[in-house]
N, C-alpha and C positions, 0 to 999 in steps of 0.2 A: 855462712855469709861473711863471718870475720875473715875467715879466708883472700878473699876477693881484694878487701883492701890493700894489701904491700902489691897484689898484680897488678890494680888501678895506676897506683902511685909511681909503677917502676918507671923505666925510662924509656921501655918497648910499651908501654901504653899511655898513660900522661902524667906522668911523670914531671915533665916539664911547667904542666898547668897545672898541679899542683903545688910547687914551688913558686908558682907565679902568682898563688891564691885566686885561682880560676872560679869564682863560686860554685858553678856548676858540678866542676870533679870535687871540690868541696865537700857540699853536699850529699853526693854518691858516696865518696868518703865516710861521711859520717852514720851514714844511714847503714854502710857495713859495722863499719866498727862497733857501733852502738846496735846492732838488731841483738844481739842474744839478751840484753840487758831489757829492751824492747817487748822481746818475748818472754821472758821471765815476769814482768809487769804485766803483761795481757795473760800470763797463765793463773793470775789471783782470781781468785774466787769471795764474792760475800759473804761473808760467814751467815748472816740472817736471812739468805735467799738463796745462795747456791749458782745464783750466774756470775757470771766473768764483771769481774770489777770496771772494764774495759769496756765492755758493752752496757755497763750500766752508766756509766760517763758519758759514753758520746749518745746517750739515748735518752737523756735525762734534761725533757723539756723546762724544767724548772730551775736550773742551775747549768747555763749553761759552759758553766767553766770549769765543772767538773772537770772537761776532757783535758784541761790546759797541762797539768802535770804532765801528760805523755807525750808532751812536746821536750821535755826537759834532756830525756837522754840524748838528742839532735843535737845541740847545745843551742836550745830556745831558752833567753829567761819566762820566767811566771811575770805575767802583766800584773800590775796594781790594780786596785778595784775593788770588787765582789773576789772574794777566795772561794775555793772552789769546798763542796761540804766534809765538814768535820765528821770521818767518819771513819767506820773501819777498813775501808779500802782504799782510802787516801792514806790511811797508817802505813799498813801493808804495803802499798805500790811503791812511797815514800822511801820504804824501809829498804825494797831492792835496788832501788836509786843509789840511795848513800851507799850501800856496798860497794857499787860501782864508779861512784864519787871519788872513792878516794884510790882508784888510779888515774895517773896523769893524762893516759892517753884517750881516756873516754871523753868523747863533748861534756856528759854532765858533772866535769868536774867542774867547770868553770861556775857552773850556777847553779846548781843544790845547797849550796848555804846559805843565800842569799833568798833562796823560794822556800827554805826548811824554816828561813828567820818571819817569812810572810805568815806560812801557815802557823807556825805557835804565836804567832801577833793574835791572828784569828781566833786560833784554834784551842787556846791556852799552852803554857809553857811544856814543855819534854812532850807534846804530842806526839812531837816526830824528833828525829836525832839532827838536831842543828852542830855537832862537832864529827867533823870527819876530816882527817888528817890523811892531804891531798900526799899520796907517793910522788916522787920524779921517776917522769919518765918520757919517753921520748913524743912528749905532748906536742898539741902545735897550735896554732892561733884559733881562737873562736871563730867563727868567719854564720851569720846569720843564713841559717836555712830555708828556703822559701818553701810558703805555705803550700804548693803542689804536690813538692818532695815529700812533705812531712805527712800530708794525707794518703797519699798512694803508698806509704810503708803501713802506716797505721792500716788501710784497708787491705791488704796485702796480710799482714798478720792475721788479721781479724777473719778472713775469709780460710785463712790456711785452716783456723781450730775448727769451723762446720764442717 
């Protein structure tokens, strides 16, 4: 899928609305660039139960902000609020994030420090890695992802692993 994004962007395809901050090829944009990181986050497992940390997010009537983290590689910030639960698969999910974090051109470089500084507010200190030392690289502006986009990747992954 990371593939996809430089053809999106050239100038035989749009190219143009991307330079122009088209939200839409935006978007697209980002939902390429960011799936492997995506999918490395939906491939965690709970350590105490053995299903997809993923599925146990978006199914988790009681918390429902579990699922907010996996908006993060899009480049969504984490909303104020209720944090989502202190647990071992918010470490783990977390933890593939930052990796990703700290190259330029992923969305969630822009805002994984700032949702790593939420969760150890919550969650107590070093839960998660609030230091990641963002590389340059050929990054481009945050531009907010709409909630459509961001569901239909998230259920698009989630359907690939059954």
């Amino acid at each position: 899928m990371s593939d996809l994004a430089p053809e999106l962007i050239s100038n035989a395809n749009c190219g143009a609305d991307f330079r122009a901050q088209n939200p839409t090829v935006l978007q697209a944009y980002d939902g390429f660039v960011s799936y492997g990181v995506l999918y490395n986050a939906g491939c965690q497992k709970d350590p105490s139960s053995g299903n997809y940390c993923f599925a146990n997010a978006i199914t988790n009537t009681s918390s429902a902000t579990d699922s907010y983290p996996y908006f993060l590689p899009l480049g969504v910030a984490l909303p104020g609020g209720q944090p989502p639960s202190c647990n071992a698969c918010l470490q783990s999910t977390m933890a593939t994030f930052s990796s990703a974090a700290s190259n330029a051109t992923q969305p969630v470089s822009a805002n994984y420090k700032e949702a790593a500084e939420q969760i150890n507010e919550a969650c107590g200190p070093n839960f998660v890695n609030e230091n990641v030392m963002v590389m340059s690289g050929a990054g481009r502006a945050q531009a907010t992802a709409g909630p459509w986009s961001i569901l239909l990747v998230l259920v698009v992954m989630f359907w690939s692993w059954l």
